[in-house]
C-alpha positions in Angstrom: -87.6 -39.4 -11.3 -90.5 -37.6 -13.0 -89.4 -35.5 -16.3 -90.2 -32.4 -14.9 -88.0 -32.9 -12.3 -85.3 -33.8 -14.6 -86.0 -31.4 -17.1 -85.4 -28.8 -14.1 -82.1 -30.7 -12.7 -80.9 -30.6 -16.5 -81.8 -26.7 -16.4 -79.9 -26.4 -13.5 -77.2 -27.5 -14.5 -76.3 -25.5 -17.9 -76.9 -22.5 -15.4 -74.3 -23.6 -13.0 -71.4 -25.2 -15.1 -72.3 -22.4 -18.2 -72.0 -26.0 -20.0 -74.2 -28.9 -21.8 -74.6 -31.8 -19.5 -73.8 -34.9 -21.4 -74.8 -38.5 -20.7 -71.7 -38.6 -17.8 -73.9 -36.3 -15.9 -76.4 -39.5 -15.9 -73.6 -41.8 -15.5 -72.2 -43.9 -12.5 -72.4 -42.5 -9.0 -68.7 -43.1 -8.1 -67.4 -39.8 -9.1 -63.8 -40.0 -7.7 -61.7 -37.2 -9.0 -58.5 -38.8 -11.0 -56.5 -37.0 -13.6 -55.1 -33.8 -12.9 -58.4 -32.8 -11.0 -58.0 -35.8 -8.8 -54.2 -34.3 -7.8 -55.2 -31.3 -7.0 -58.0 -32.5 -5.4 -56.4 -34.8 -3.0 -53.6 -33.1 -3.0 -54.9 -29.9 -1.2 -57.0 -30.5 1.9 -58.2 -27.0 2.0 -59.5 -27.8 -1.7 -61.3 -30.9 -0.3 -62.7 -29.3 2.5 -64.4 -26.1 0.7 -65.2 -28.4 -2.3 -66.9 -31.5 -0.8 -67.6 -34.4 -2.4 -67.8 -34.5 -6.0 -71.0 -35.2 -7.9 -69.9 -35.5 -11.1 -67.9 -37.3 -13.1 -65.6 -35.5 -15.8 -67.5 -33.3 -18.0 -65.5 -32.0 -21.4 -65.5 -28.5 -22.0 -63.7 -26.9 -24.9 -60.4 -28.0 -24.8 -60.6 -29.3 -21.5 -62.7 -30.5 -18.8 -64.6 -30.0 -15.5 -66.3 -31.7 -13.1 -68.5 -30.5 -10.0 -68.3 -31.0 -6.4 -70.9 -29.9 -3.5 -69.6 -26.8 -3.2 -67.5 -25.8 -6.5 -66.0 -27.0 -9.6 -62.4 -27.5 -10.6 -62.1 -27.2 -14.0 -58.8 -28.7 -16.0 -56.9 -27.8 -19.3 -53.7 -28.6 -21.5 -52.6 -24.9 -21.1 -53.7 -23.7 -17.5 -54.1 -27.4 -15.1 -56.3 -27.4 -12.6 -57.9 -24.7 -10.8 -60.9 -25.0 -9.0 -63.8 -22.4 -8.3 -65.7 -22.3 -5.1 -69.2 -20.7 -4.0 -69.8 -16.4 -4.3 -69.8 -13.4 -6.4 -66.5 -14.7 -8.3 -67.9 -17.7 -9.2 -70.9 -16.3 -10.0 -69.5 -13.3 -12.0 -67.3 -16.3 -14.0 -70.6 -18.2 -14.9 -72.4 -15.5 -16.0 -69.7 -14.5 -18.5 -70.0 -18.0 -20.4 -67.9 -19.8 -17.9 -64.5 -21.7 -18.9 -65.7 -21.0 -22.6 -66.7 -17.6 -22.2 -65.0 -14.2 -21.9 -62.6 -15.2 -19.0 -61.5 -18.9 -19.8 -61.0 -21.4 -17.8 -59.0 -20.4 -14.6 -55.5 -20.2 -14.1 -55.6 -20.0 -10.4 -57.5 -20.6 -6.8 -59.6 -17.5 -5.7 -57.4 -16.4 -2.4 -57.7 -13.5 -0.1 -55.8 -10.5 -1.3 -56.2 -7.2 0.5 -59.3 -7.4 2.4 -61.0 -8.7 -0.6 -60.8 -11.8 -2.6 -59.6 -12.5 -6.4 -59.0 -15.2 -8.9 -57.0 -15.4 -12.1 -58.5 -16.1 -15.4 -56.6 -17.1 -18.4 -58.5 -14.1 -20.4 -58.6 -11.7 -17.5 -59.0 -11.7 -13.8 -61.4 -10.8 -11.1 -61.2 -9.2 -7.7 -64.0 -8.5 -5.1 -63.6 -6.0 -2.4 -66.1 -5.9 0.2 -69.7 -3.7 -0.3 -68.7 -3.7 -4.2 -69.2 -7.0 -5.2 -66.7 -9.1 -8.0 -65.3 -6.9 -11.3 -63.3 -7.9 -13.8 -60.0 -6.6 -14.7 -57.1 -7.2 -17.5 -54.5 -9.0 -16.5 -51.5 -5.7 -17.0 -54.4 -3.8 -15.0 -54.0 -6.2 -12.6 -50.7 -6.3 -11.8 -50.0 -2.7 -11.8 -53.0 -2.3 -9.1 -52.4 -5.3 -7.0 -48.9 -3.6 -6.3 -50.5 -1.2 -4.2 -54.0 -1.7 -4.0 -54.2 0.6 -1.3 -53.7 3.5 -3.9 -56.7 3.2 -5.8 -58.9 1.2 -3.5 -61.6 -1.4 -5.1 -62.8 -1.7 -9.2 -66.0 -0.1 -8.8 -67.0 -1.3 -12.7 -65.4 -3.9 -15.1 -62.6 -2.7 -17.4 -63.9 -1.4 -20.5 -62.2 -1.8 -23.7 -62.4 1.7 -26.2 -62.3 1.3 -29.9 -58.8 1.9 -30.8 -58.1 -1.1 -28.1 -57.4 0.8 -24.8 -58.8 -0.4 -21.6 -60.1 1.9 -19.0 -61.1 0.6 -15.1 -62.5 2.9 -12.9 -61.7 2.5 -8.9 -62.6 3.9 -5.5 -60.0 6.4 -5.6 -59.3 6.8 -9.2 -58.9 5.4 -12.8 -56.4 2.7 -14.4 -56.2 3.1 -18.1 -54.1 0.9 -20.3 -52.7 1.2 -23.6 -50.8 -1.2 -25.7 -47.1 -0.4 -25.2 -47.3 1.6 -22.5 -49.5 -0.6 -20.1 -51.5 0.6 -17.3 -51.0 3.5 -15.4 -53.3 4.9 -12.8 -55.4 8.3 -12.7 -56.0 9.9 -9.7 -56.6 12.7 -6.8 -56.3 16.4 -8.8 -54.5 15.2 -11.9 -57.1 11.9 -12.8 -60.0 14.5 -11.8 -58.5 17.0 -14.8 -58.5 13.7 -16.8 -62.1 12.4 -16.3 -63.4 15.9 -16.6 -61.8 16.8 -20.3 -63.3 12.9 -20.9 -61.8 10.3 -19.4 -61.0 7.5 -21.9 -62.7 9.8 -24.5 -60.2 12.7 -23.6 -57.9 14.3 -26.5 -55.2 13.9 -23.7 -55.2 10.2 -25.0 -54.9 7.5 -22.0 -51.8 8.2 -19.2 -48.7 6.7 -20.2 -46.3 7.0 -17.0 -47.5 7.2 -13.1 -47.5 10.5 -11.6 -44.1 12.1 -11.4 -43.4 14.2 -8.3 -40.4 16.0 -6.8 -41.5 19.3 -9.0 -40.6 22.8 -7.7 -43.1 23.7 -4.9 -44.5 20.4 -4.1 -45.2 19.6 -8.0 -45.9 16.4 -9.6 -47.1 15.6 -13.4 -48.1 12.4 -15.2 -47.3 11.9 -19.2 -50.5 11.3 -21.3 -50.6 10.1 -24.6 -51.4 13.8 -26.2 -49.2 15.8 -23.9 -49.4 16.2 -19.6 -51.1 16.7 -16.9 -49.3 19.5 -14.4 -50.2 19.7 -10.9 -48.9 21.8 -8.0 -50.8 23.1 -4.7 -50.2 27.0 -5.8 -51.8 26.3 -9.4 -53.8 23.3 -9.3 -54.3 20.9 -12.1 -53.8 21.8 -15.8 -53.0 20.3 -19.3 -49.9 20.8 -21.7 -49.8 19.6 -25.1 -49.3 20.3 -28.5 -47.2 23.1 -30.3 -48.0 25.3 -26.8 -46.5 22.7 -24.9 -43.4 21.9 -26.9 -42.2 25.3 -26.7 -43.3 25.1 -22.9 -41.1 22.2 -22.6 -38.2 23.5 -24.7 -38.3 26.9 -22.5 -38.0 24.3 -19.1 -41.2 23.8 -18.3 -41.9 24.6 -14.6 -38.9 25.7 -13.6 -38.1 27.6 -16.7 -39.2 31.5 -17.2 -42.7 30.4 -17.4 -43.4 28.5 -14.5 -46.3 26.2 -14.2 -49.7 26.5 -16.4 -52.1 28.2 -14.9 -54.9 27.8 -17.2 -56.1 25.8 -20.4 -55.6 26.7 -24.0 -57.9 29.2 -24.9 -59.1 29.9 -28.5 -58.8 33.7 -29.7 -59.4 34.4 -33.1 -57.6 31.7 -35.3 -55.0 30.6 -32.2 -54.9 29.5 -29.2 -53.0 30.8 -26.0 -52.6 29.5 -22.7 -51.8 31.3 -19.5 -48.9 29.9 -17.2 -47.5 31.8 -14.0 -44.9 34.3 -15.2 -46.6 34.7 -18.9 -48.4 33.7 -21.9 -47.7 30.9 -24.8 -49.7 31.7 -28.1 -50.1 29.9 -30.6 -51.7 30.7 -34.6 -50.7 28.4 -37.6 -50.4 31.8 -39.3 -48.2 33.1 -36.7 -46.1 29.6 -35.0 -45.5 29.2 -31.3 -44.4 31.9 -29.3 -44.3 33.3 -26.0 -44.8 36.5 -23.8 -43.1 36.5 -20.6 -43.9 38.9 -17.7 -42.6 42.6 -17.5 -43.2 45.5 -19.4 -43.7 44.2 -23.1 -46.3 41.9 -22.0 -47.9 44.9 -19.5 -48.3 46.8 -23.0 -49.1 43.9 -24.9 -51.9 42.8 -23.1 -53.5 45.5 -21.1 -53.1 48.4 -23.5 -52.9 46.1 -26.8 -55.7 43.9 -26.4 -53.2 41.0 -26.3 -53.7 38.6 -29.6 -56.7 39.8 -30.6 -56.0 43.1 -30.1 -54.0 46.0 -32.0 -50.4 43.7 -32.3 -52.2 40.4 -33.0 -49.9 37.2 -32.3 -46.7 37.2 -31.1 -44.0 36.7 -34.1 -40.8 36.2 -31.6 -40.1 35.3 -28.2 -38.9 38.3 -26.0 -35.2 38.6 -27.2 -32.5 40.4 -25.0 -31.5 43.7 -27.8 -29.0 46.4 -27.6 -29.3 47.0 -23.5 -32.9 46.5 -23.3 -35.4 44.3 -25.0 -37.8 43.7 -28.1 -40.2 41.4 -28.6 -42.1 41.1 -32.7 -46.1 40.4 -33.1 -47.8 40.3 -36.6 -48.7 44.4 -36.6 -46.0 45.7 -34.9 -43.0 45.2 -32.5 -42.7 46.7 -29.3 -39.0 47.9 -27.5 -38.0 48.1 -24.1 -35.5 50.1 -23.3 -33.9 51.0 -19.9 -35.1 54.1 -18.2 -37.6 54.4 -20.9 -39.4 51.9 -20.7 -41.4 49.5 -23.3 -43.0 51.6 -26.6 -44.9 50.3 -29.7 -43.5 50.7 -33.3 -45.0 49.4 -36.7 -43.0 46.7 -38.4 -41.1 50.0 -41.2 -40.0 52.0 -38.4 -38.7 49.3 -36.0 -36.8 47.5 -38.8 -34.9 50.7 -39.4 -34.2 51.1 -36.0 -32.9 47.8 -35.1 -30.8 47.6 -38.4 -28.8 50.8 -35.8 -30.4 51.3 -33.0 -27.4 53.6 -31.7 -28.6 56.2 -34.1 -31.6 56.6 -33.0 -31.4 55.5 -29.2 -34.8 53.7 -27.5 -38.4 55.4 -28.3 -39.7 58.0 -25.8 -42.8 57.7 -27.7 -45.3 55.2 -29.2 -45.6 55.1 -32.6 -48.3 57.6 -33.8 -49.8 59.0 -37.2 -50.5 62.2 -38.7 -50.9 63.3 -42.3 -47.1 63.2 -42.8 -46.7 59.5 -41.9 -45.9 57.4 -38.9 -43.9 59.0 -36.7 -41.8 58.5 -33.6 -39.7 60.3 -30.8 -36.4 58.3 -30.3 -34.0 59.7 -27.9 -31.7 61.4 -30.8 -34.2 61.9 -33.4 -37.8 61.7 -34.1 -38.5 60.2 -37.1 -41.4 59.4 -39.9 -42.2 56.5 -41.8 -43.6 57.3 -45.0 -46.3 55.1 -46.5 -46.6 56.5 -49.7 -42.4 55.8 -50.3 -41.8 53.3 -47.4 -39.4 55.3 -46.7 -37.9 56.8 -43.3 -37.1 60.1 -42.6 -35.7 62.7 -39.9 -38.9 64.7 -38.8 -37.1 67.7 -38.8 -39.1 70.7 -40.6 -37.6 71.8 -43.9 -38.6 74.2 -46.3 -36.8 76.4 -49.3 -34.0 77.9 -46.8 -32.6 74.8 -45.7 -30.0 73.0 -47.4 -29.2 69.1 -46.6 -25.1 67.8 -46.8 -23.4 65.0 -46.8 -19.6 65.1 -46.8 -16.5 64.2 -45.5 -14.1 66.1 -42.9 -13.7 68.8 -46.0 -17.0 70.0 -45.5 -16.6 71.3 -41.6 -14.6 70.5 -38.7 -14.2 71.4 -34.9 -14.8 75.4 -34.7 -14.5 75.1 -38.3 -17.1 77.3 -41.2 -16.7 75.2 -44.2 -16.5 77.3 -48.2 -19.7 75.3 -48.6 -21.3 76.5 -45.3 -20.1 79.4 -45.9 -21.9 79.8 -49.7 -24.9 78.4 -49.2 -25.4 80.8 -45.8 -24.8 83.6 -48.5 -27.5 82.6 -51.1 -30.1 82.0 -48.6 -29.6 78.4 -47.2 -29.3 79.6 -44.0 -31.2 76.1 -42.5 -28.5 73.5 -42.2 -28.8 69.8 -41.6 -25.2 68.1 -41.7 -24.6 64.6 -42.1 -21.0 64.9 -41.9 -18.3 62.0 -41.3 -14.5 61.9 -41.2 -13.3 59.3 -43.8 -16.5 59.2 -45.5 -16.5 58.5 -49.3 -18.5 56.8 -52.3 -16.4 53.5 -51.3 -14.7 54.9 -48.2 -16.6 54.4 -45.0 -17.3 56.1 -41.5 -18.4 53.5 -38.8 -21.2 56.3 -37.6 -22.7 56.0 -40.7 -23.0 52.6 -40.9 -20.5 52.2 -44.1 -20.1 54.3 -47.4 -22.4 57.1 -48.6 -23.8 54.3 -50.8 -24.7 52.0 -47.7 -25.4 54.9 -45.8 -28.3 56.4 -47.7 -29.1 53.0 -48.8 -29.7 51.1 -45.5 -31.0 54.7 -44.2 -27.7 54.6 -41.5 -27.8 58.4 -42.3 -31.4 59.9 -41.8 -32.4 62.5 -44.6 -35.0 64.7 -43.6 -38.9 64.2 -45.2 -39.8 66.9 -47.3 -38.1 69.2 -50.2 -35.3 70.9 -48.6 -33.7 73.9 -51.1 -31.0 71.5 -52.2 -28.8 68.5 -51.0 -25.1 69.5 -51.6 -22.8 66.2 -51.5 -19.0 67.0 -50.7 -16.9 63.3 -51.7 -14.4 61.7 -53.4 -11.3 62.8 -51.2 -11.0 59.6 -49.0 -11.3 57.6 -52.0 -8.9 59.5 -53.5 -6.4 58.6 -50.7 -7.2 55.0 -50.1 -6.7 54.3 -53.6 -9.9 53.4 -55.1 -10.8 52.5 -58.7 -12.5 54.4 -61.1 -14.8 51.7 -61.4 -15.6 51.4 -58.1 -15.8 54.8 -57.3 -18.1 55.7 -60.3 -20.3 52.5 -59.6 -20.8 53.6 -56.1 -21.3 57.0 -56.8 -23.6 56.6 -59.1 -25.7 54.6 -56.9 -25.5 57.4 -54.2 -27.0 59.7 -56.7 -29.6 57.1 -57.7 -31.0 56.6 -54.2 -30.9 60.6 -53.5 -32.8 61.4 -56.8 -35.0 58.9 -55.8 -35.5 60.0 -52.1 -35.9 63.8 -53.5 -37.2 64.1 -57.0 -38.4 67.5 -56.4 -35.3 69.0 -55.1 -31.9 70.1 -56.7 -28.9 68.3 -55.8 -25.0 69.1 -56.1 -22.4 67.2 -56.3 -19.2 69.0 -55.3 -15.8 67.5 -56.7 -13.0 67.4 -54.8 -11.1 70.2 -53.3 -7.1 70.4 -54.2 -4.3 72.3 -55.1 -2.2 72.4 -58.0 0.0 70.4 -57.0 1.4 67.0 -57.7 0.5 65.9 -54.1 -3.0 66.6 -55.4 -3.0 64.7 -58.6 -5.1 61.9 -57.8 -7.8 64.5 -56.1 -8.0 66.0 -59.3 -8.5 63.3 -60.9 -11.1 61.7 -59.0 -13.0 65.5 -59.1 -12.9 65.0 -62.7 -14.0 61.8 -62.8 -17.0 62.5 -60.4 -17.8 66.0 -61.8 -18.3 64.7 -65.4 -20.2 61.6 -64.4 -23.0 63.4 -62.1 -23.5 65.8 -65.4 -24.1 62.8 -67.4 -26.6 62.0 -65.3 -28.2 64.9 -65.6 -27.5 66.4 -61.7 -26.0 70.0 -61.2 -21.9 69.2 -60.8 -19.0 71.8 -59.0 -16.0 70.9 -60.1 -13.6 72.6 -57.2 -10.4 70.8 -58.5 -7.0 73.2 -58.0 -9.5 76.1 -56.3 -7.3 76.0 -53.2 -4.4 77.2 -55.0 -6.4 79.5 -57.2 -8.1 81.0 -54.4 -4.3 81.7 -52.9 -4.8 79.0 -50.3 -1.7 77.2 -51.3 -0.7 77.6 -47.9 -3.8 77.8 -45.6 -3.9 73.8 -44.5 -3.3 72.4 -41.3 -2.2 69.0 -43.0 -1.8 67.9 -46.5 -5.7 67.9 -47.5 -7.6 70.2 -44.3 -8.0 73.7 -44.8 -7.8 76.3 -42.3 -10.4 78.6 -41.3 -8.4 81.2 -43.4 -7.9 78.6 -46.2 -12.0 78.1 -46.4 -12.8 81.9 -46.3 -10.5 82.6 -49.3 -12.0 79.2 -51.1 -15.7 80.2 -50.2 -15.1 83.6 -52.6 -14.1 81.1 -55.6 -16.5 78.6 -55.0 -19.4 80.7 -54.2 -20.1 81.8 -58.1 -20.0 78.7 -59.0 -22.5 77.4 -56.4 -25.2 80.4 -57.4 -25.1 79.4 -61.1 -25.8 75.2 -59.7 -28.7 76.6 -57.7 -29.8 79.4 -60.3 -30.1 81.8 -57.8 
């Protein structure tokens, strides 16, 4: 043989075996398999017959060896035996990819007809070829997840890719197969792999799938687990992602079958959030603000189309809807909104609704929005329109007051059923002819009325009893009986007196208040009414406030006998105290 021609026999050979030919290439021409190759090879007729002769003798290869027939090789090693490969694209694709010392290794089984197509095991990988697409290779977990049901995703249509963090992708006729360490391969496909491979595929912040699809969902639904969240699909909504803080609170409120539904859109960003839109209402989400939803109805109507939603005059959503007194409320960063029924949902700022829902039977549900003017913030409740004040943060009744109108707050003494109270009765006389009563049976510094939310002290303090906004003539306080009669201490009557006074002086710095003592007879019946009158009287002049003290006036004004019970007055009992009390009065108001 000339040395061209066995230069180009040599040449030949590296590109077939993917080996270097040593001298038992050029050896003897009695090649007869033995070893494991001759086993198998005599062993296995159909072997023999697509093999043919052999034309080599043993050639070592890594830690094995191979040798080459007419029409294949079978290649042998400690770890895998003998395994021959035979003439096409597999064969082929094996060479090209360093052969049994090359990305695949040597193989670990026969190539056999699987499906229509063909495929061979590697012991790095294996690779199937399916007819018009030629061989590919594929992971071994990628394998055995799609040769289950090959029909699902049809033919690899590329080799499996690996990404950088160590996942492996495959893409298929009919889909994708991704695989991830731990969670092995799972396919992609039809509506829910098409969401996946358009938000990027292996490069998606979904992360790879990590469960097949799931199906059995209300209305035909099915969903598939990702690594970053899911994948939601149902005929009605189509395909959409869930993850993240949106789609924990999603799946704590029941996911599709929960008061949401199923998504019907991706996050969006607005402002420094995100929100997402599913069938029955809205998940937002701002790190400022957390994770919350709107659901559909009324609040969200007025949240969204008159609000401007999250970027709008309420901003995020602070709560979830929450069931509230009969109707509903629902908190957002600038301002709640309240629905209530027959009324309907209104907007309040965050001052006005706190009083409100601290009592809400006070006030009753908003007929109004929330509106300004130069006196404050102001709403119409169904008992009561009220203001917020921003200079004070107060709240206040938004009833008009002016010189003639005098504010109490008393206890059954000061007026009962068909009854004109000696106080009434005194200030109508000198000019206070506009009345506002806050009037309560039981009421005292530490006695309490359950309509006004506790003591006076609580009452004022918690704003349970609404005091009007402006500078009324004078505030004229009538207490100290019931704690008289249930025994209080002088402590705690003085302490919570005092702090009764406070949080009126405070309220009304411009207007003249009164403290009344406590009306009694002479006798000893009374003694601990007197006593208390004293003990009140003497304190509120400490503090500087104009003090009555009406302490025995029933028996001086000849009452003695004008109650209906041991402490109430008649109606002729209060016109014959009003005479005695109403000097006394004139001189507090210096009028």
């Amino acid at each position: 043989m000339k040395p061209a021609k066995l230069t180009s026999l040599i040449l030949a050979t590296v590109l077939l075996t993917g080996s270097t030919v040593t001298s038992a290439a050029a050896g003897p021409k009695d090649y007869r398999p033995s070893g494991s190759i001759g086993q198998l090879y005599y062993s296995n007729t159909e072997v023999r017959n697509v093999l043919g002769a052999a034309t080599s003798a043993e050639i070592p290869i890594g830690n094995g060896v191979y040798q080459r027939f007419e029409h294949g090789t079978i290649y042998n090693s400690p770890t895998w035996g003998a395994h021959p490969t035979s003439p096409g694209d597999i064969q082929t694709r094996f060479l090209s990819s360093g052969g049994a010392t090359g990305e695949l290794g040597f193989p670990t089984t026969s190539k056999r007809l699987f499906a229509g197509g063909w495929v061979q095991g590697f012991a790095n990988a294996d690779v199937i070829w399916g007819p018009g697409i030629g061989a590919k290779v594929i992971g071994h977990d990628t394998y055995q997840k799609w040769s289950r049901a090959p029909g699902l995703l049809g033919w690899a249509v590329n080799d499996e890719t690996e990404t950088a963090d160590g996942k492996t992708v495959q893409d298929f006729e009919r889909g994708s197969m991704a695989w991830t360490k731990g969670q092995g391969a799972h396919p992609a496909q039809g509506a829910i792999g098409d969401r996946w491979r358009e938000s990027g595929g292996k490069h998606s912040p979904h992360g790879n799938p990590i469960s097949d699809e799931i199906g059995g969902w209300r209305g035909r639904g099915i969903f598939q687990v990702f690594e970053h969240g899911w994948i939601y699909f149902s005929p009605a909504t189509g395909p959409h992602s869930v993850w993240g803080a949106i789609g924990a609170l999603w799946a704590q409120a029941g996911r599709e079958a929960g008061p949401l539904g199923y998504p019907i859109s991706e996050e969006t960003r607005a402002g420094e959030g995100v929100f997402q839109r599913f069938e029955h209402g809205t998940v937002f989400h701002s790190p400022a603000t957390g994770t919350y939803m709107t659901t559909s109805g009324e609040i969200e109507n007025r949240f969204v189309a008159d609000g401007g939603g999250a970027e709008g005059e309420l901003g995020y959503p602070t709560s979830n809807k929450t069931p509230f007194a009969g109707g509903y409320v629902q908190s957002f960063a600038k301002g709640e909104i309240i629905w209530g029924p027959g009324v309907g949902a209104r907007v309040l700022g965050h001052g006005i609704y706190q009083k409100w829902a601290a009592n809400p039977g006070q006030f009753g549900w908003a007929l109004t929005d929330e509106w300004q003017d130069r006196r404050g913030a102001r709403v119409q409740f169904q008992h009561r329109e009220v203001i917020w004040d921003f200079a004070t943060a107060e709240l206040y009744s938004a009833e008009p007051v002016d010189a003639s109108t005098v504010v109490f707050l008393g206890d059954s003494q000061l007026a009962g059923p068909g009854i004109d109270s000696w106080a009434e009765q005194a200030a109508q006389k000198l000019g206070l002819t506009h009345q506002i009563e806050h009037v309560f049976g039981g009421l005292g510094y530490t006695s309490g009325n359950i309509y006004a939310g506790g003591n006076a002290e609580q009452a004022l303090m918690y704003d349970r009893v609404l005091l009007p906004q402006g500078n009324p003539g004078a505030i004229i306080l009538t207490l100290g009986g019931n704690d008289a009669t249930t025994g209080a201490s002088d402590v705690a009557i003085l302490e919570a007196a005092k702090n009764t006074w406070d949080e009126l002086a405070r309220k009304y710095p411009h207007t003249k208040i009164i403290v009344n003592g406590v009306m009694s007879r002479n006798d000893a019946s009374h003694t601990r009414r007197r006593q208390v009158d004293a003990l009140i009287v003497n304190a509120a002049k400490a503090r500087g406030l104009q003090a009555i003290s009406v302490t025995g006036m029933a028996s001086t004004a000849g009452a003695d006998l004008d109650f209906h019970d041991n402490v109430h007055l008649t109606q002729a009992g209060h016109n014959k105290v009003t005479a005695s009390y109403l000097p006394l009065l004139k001189a507090a108001l210096s009028r």
